[in-house]
N, CA, C and O of each residue as an XYZ file, in Angstrom:
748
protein
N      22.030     41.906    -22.215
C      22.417     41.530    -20.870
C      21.220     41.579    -19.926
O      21.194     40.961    -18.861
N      20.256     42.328    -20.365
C      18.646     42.898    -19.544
C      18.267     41.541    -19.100
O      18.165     41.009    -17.995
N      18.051     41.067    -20.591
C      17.478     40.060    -20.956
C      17.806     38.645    -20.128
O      17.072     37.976    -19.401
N      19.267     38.447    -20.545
C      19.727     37.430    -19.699
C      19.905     37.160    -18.357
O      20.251     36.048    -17.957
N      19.550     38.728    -17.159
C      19.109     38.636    -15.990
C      17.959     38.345    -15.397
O      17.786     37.745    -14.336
N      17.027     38.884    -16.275
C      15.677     38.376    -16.113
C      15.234     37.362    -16.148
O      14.359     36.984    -15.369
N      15.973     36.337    -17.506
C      15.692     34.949    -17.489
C      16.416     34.242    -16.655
O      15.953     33.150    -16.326
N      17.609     34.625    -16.146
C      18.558     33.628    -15.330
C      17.735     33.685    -13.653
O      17.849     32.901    -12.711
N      17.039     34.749    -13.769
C      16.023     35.083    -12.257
C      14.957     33.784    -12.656
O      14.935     32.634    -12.218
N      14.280     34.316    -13.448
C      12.896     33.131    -13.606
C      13.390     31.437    -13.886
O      12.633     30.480    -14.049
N      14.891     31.435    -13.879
C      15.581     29.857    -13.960
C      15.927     29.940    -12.473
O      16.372     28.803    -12.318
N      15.984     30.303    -11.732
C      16.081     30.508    -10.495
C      15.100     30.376     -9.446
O      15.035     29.756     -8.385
N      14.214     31.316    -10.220
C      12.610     30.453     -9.397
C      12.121     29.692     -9.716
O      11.217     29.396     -8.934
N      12.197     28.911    -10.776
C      12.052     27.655    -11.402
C      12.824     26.582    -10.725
O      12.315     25.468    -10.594
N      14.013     26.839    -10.288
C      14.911     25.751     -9.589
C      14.191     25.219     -8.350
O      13.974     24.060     -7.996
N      13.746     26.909     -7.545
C      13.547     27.181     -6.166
C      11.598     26.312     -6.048
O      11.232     25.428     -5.274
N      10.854     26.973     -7.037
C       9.685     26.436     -6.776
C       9.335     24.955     -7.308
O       8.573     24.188     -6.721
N      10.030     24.666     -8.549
C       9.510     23.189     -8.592
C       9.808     22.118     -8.273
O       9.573     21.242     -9.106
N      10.268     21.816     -7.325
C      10.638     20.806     -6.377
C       8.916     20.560     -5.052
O       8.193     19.606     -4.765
N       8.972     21.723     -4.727
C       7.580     21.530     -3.706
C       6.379     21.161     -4.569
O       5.600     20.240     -4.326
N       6.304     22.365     -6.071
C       5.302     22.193     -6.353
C       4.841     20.681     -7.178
O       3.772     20.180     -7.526
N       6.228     20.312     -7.258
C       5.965     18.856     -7.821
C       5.520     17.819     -6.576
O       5.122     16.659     -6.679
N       5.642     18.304     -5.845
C       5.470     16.951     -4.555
C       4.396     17.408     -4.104
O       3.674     16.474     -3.754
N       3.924     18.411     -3.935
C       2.172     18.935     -3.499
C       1.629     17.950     -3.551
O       1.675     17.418     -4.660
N       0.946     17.283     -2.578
C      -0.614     17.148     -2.259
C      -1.757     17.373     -1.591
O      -1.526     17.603     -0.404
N      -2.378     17.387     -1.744
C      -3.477     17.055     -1.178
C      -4.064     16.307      0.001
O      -4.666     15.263     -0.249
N      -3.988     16.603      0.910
C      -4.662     15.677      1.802
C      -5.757     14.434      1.824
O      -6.694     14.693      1.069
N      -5.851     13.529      2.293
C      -6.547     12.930      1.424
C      -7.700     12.553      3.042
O      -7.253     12.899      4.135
N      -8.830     11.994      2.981
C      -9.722     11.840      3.886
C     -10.158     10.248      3.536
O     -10.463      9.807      2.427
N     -10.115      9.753      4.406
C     -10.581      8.288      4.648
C     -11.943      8.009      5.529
O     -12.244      8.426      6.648
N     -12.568      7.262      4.735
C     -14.344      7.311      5.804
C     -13.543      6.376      6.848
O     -12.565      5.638      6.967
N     -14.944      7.080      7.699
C     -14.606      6.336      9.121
C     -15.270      4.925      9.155
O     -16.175      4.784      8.333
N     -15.045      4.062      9.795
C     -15.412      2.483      9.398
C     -15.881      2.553     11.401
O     -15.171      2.882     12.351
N     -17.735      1.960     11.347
C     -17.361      1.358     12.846
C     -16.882      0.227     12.735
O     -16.739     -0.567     11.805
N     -16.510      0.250     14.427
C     -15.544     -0.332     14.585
C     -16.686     -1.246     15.701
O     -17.903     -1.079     15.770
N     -15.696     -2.391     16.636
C     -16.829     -2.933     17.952
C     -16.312     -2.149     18.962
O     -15.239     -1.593     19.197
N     -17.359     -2.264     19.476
C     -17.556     -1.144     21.265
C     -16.268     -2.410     21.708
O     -16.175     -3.602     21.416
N     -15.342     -1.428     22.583
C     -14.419     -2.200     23.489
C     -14.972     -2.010     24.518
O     -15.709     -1.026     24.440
N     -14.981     -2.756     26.020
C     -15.053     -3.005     27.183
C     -13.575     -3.180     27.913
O     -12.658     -3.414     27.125
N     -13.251     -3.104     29.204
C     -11.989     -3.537     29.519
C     -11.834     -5.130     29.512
O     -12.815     -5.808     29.818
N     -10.535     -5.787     29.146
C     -10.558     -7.022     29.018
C      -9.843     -7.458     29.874
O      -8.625     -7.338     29.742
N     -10.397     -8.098     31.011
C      -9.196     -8.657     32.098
C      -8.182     -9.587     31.748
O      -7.549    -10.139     32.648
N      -7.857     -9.920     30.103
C      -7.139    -10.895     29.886
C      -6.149    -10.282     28.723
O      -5.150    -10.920     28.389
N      -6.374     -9.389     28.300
C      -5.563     -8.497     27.745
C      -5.694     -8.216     26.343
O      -6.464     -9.133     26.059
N      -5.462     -7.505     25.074
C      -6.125     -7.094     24.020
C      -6.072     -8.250     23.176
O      -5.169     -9.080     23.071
N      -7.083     -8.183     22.639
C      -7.709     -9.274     21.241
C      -8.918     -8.912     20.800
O      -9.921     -8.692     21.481
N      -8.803     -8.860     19.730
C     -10.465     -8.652     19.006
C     -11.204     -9.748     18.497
O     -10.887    -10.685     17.764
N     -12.697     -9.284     19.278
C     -12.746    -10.889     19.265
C     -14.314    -10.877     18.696
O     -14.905    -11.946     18.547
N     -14.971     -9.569     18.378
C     -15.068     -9.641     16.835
C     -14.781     -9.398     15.614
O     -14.866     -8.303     15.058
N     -14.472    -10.286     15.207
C     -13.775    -10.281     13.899
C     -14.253    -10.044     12.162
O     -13.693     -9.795     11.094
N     -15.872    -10.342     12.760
C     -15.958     -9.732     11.587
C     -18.104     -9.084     11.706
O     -19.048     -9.865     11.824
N     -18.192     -7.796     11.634
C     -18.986     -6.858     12.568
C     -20.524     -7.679     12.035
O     -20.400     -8.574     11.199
N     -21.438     -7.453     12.372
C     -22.810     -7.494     12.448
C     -23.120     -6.903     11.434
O     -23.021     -5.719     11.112
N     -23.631     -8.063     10.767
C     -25.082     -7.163      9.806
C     -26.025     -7.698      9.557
O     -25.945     -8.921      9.679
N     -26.982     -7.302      9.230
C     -28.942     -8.014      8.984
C     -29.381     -7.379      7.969
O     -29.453     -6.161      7.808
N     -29.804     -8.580      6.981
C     -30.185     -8.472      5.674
C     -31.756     -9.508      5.759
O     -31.960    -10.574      6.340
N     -32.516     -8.787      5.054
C     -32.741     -6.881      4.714
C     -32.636     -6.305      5.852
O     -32.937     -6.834      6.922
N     -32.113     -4.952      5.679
C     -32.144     -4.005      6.381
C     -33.833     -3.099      6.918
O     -34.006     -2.145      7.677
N     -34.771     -3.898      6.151
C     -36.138     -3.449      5.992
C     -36.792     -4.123      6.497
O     -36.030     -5.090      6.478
N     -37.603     -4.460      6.960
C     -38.621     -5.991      7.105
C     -39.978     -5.784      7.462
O     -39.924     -4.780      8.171
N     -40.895     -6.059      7.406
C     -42.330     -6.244      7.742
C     -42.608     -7.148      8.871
O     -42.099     -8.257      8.713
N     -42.958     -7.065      9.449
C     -43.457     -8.006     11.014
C     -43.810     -9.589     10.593
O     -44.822    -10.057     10.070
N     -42.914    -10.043     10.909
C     -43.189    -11.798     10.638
C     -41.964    -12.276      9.604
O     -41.865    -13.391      9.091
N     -41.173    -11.288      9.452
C     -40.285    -11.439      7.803
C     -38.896    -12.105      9.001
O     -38.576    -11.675     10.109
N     -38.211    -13.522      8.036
C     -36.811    -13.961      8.418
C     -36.167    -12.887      7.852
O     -36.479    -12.358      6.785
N     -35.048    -12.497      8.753
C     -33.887    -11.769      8.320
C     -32.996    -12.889      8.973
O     -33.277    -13.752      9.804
N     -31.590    -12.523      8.183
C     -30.631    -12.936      8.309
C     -29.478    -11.959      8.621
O     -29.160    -10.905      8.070
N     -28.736    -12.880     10.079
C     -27.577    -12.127     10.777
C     -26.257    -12.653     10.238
O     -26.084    -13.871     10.192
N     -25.169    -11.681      9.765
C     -24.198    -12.537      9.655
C     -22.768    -11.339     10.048
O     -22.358    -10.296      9.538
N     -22.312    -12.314     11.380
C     -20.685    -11.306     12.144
C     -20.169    -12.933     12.121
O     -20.704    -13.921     11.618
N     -19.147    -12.812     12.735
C     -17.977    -13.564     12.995
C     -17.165    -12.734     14.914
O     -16.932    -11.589     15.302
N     -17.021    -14.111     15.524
C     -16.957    -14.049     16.848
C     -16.370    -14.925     17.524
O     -16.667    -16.102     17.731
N     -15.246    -14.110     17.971
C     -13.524    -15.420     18.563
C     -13.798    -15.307     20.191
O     -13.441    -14.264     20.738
N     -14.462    -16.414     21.038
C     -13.746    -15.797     22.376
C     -13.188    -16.728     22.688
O     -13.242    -17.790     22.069
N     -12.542    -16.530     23.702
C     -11.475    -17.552     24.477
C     -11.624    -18.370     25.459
O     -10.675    -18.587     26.213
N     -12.954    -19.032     25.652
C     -13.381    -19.911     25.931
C     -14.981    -19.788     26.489
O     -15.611    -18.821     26.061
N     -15.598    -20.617     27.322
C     -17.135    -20.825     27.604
C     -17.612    -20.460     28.687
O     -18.576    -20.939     29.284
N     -16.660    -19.223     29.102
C     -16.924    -18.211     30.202
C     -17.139    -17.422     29.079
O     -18.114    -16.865     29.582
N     -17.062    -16.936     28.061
C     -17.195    -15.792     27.427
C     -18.456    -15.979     26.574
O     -18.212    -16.470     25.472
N     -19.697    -15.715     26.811
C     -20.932    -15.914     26.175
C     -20.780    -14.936     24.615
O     -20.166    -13.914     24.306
N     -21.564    -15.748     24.006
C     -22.005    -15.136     22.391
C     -23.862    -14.891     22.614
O     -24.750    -15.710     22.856
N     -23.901    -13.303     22.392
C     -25.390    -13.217     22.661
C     -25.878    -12.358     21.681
O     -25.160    -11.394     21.417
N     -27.301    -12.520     20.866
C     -27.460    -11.543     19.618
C     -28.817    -10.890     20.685
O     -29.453    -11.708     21.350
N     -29.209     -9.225     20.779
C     -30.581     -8.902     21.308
C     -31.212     -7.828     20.406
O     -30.886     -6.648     20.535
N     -31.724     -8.056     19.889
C     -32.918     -7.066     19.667
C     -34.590     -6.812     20.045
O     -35.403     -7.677     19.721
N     -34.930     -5.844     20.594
C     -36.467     -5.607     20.911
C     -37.044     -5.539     19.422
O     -38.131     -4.976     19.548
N     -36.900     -5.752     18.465
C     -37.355     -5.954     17.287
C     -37.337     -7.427     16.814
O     -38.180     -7.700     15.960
N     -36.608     -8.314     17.180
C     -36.340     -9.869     16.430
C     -36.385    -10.742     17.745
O     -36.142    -10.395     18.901
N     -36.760    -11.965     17.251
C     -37.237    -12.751     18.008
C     -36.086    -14.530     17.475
O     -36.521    -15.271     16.593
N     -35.267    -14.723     17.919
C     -34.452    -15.694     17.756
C     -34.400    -17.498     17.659
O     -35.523    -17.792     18.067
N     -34.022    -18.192     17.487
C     -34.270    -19.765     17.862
C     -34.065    -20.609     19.310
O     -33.230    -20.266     20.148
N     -34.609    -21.311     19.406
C     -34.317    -21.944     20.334
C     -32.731    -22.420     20.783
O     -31.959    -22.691     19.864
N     -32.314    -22.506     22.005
C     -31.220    -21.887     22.913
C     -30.243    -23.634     22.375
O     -29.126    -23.706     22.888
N     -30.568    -24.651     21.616
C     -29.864    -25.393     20.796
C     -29.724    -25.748     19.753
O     -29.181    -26.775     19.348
N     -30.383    -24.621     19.004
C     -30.413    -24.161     17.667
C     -29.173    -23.935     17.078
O     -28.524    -22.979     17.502
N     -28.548    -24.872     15.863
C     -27.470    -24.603     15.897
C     -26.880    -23.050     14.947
O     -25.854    -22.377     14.848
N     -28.531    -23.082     14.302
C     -28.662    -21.751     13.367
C     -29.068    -20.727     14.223
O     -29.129    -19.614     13.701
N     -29.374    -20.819     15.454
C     -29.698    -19.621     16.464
C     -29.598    -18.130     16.019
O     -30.548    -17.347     16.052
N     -28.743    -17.926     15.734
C     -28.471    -16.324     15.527
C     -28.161    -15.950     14.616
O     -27.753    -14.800     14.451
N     -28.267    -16.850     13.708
C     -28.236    -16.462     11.961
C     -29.294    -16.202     11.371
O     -29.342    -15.753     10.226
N     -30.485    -16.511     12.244
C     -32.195    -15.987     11.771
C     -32.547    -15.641     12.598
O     -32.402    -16.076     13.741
N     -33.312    -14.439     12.096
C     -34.519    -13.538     13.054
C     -35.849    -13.604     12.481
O     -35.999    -13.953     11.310
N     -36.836    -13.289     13.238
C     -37.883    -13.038     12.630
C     -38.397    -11.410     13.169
O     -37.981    -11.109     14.288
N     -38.979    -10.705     12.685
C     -39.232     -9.574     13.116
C     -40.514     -9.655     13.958
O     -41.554    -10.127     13.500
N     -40.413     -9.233     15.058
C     -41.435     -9.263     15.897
C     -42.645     -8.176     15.176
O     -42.751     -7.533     14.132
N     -43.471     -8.418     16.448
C     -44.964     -7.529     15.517
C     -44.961     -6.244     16.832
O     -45.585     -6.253     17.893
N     -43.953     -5.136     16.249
C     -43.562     -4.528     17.008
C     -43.705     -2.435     16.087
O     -43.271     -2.434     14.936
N     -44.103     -1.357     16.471
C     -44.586     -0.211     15.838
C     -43.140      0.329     14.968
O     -42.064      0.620     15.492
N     -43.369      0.351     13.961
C     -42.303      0.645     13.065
C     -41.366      1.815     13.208
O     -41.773      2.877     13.682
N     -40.086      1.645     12.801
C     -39.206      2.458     13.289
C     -37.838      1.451     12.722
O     -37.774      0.408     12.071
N     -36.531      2.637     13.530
C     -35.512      1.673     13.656
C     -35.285      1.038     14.776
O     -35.581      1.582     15.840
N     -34.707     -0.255     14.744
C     -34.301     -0.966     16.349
C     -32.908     -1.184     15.985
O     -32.523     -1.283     14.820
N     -32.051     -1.266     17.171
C     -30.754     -2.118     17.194
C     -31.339     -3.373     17.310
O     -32.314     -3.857     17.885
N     -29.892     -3.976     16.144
C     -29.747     -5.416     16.966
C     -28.033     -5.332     17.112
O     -27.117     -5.037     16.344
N     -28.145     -5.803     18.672
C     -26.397     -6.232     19.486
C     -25.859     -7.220     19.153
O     -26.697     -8.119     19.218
N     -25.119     -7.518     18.892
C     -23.909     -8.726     18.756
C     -23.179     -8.243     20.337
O     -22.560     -7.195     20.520
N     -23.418     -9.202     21.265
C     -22.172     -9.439     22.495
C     -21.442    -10.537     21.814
O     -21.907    -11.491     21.190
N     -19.863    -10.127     22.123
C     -19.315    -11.020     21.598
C     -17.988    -11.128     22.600
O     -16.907    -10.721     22.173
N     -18.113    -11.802     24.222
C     -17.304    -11.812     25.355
C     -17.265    -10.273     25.696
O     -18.302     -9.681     25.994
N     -16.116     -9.680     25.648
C     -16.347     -8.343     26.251
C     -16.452     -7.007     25.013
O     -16.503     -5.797     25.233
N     -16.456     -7.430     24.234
C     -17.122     -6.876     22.831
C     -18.232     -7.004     22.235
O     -18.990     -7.957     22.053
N     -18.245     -5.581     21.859
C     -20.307     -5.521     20.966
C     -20.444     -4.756     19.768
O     -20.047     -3.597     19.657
N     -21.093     -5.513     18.738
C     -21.409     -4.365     17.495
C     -22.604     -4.675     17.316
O     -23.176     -5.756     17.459
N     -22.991     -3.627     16.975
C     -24.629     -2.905     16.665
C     -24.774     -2.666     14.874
O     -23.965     -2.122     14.122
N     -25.823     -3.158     14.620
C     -26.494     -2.827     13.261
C     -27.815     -2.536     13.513
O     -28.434     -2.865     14.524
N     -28.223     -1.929     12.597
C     -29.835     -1.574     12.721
C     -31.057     -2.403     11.907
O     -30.744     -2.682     10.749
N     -32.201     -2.777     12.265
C     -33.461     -2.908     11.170
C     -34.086     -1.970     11.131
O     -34.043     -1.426     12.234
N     -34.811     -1.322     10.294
C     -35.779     -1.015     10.176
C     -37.331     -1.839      9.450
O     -37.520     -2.383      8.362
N     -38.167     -1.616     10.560
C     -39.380     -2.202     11.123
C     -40.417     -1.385      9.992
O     -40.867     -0.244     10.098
N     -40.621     -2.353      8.912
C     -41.780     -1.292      8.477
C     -43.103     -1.412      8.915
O     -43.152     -2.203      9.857
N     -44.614     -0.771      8.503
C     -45.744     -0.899      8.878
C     -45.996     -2.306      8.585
O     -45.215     -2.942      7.878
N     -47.313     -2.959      9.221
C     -47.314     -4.681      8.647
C     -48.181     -4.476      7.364
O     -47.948     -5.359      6.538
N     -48.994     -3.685      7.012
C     -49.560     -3.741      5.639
C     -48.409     -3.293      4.288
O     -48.591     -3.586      3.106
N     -47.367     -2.614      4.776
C     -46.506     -2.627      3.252
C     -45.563     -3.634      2.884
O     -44.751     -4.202      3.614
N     -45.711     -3.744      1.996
C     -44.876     -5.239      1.559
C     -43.509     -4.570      1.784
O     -43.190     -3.391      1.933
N     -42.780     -5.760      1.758
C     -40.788     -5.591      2.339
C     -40.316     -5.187      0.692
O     -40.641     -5.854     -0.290
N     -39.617     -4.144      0.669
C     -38.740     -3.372     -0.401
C     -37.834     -4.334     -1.164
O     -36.767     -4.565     -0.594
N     -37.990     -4.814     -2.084
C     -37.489     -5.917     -3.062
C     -36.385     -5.237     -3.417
O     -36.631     -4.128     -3.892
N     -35.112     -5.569     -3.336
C     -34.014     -5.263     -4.123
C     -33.506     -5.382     -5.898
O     -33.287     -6.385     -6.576
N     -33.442     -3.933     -6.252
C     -33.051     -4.163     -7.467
C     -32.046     -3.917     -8.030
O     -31.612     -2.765     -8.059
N     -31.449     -4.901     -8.597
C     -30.266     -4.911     -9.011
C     -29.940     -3.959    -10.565
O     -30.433     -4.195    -11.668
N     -29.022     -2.923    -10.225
C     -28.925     -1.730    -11.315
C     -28.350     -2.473    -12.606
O     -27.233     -2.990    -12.637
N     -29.130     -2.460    -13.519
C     -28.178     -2.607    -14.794
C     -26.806     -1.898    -15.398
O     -26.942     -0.679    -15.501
N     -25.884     -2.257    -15.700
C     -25.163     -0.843    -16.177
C     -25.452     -0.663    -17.744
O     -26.024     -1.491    -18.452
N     -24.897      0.702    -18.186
C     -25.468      0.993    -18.971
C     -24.202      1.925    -19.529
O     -23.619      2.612    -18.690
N     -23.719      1.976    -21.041
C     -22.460      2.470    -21.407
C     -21.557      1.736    -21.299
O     -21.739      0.522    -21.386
N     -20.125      2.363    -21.041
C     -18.817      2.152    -21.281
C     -18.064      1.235    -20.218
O     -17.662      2.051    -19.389
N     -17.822      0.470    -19.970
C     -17.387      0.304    -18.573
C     -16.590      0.821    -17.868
O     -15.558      1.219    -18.409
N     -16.743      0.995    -16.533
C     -15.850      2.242    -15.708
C     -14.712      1.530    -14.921
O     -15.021      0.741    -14.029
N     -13.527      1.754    -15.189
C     -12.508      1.379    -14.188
C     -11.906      1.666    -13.377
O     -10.930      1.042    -12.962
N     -12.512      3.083    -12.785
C     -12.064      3.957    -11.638
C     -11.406      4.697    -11.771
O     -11.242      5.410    -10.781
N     -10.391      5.132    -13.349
C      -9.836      6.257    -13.838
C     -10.537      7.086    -14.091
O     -11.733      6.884    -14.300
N      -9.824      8.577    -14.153
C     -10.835      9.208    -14.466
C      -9.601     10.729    -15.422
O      -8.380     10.774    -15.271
N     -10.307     11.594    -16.179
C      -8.936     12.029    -16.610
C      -8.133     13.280    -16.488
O      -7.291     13.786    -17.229
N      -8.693     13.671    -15.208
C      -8.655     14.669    -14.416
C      -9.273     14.341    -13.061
O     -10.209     13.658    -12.646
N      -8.119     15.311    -12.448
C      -8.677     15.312    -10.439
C     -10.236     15.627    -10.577
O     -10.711     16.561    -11.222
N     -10.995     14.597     -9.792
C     -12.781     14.504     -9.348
C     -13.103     15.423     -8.644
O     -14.168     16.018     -8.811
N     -11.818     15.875     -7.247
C     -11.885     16.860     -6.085
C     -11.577     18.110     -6.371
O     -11.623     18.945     -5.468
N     -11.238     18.446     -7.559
C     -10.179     19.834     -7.781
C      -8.608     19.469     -6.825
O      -8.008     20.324     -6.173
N      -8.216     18.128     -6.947
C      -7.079     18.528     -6.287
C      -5.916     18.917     -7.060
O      -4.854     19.045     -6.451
N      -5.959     19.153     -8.485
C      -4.838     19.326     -9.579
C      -4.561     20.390     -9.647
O      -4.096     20.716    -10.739
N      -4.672     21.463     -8.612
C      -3.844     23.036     -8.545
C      -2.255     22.296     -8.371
O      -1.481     22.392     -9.323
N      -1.980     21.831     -7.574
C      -0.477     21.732     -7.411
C       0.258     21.142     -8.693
O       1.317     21.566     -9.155
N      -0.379     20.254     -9.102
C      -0.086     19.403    -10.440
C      -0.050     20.498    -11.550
O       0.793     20.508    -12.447
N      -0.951     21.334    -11.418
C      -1.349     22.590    -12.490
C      -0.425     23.862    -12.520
O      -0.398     24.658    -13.458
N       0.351     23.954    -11.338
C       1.023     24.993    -10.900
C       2.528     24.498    -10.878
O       3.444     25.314    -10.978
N       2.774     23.048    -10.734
C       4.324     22.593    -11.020
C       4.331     22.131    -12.640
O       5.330     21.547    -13.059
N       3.442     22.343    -13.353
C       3.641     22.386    -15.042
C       3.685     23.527    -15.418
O       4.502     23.751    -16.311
N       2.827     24.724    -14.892
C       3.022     25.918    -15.550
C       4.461     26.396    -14.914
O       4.863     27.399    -15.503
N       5.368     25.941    -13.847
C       6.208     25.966    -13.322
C       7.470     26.071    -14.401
O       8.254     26.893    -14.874
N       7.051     24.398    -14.467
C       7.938     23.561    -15.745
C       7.976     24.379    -17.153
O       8.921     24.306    -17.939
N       7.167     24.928    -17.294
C       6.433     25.558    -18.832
C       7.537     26.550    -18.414
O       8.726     26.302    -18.619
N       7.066     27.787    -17.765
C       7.659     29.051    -17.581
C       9.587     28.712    -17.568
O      10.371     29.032    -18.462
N       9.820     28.203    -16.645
C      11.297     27.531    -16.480
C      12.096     26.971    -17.526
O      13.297     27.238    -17.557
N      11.509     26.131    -18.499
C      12.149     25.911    -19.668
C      11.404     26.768    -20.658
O      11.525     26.174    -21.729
N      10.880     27.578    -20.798
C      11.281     28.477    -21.730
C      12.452     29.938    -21.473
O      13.128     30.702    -22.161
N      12.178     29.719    -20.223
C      13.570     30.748    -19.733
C      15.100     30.381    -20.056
O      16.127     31.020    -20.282
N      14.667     28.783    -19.948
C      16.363     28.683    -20.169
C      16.374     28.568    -21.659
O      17.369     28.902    -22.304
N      15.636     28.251    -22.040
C      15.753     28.543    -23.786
C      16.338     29.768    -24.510
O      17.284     29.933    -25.279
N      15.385     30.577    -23.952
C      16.396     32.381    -23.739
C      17.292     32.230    -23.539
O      17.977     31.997    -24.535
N      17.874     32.227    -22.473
C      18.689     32.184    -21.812
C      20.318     31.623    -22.586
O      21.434     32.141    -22.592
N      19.823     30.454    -23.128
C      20.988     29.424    -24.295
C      20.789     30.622    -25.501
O      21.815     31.088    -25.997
N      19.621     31.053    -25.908
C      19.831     31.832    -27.367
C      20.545     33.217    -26.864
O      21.293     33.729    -27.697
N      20.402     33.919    -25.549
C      20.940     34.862    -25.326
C      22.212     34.979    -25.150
O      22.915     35.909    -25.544
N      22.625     33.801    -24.404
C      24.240     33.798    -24.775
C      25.383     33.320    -25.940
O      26.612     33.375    -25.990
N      24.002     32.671    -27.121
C      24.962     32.363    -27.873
C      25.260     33.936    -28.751
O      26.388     34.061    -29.229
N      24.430     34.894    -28.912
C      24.627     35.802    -29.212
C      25.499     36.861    -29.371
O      25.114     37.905    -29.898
């Protein structure tokens, strides 16, 4: 009878704990993404860049084309489209490629912004300006090498499998109690 109180207790906390410990998680964290600088809009919300600023290479040597590429909605020809950087130097003002090429000015190395205005919205990316005697950083493309990876993996990466680990040993402990439990009363 000892027996069969003890186990009918641990089928009891088995009832009571594995329900949470099966649903446990983990919190999970999402990177932060910029976003475009808002301004107030006297005409009311729209985003009207649509798709943010960037300049490739991110590196350049003084005299080197880079290339800009955002996406930019405004609502009509009161609302100017303007790219600035004190680092890049742009096309002529009926250029229809205007702001899709830069050239890097001959300017002391560092990082510079370059702005995207885009009506009452702005996003910022950076160059960096190298010295004019080092050549511009050639991109290399990584070989892979092994198995191919598909983003599984066969265990939690974070340690987040305590809860997962703790509603099986849950499960474990709980059905072997009631196992007792059936042999103790057939007895």
């Amino acid at each position: 009878m000892k027996n069969a109180v003890v186990v009918a207790g641990v089928a009891a906390a088995f009832l009571v704990v594995a329900p949470g410990a099966a649903f446990a998680t983990t919190p999970s964290v999402s990177p932060s993404v910029p976003t475009a600088t808002r301004t107030p809009d006297p005409d009311g919300p729209i985003t009207r860049v649509t798709r943010q600023l960037t300049v490739s290479p991110a590196k350049a040597v003084p005299g080197a084309r880079v290339n800009l590429d955002f996406a930019c909605q405004t609502r009509g020809p009161e609302e100017k489209v303007l790219v600035q950087s004190a680092a890049l130097t742009f096309g002529k003002p009926g250029d229809p490629r205007r702001w899709a090429v830069g050239t890097v000015k001959n300017v002391k190395p560092g990082k510079y912004a370059v702005t995207l205005h885009c009506g009452y919205e702005d996003s910022v990316a950076w160059i960096e300006v190298l010295p004019a005697g080092q050549p511009a950083p050639q991109q290399v493309a990584k070989v892979p090498s092994g198995a191919p990876q598909t983003g599984g993996t066969d265990g939690p990466v974070d340690g987040s499998g305590f809860p997962a680990a703790a509603a099986m040993g849950v499960l474990a402990v709980g059905g072997t109690g009631l196992v007792l439990a059936r042999r103790a009363r057939r007895r």
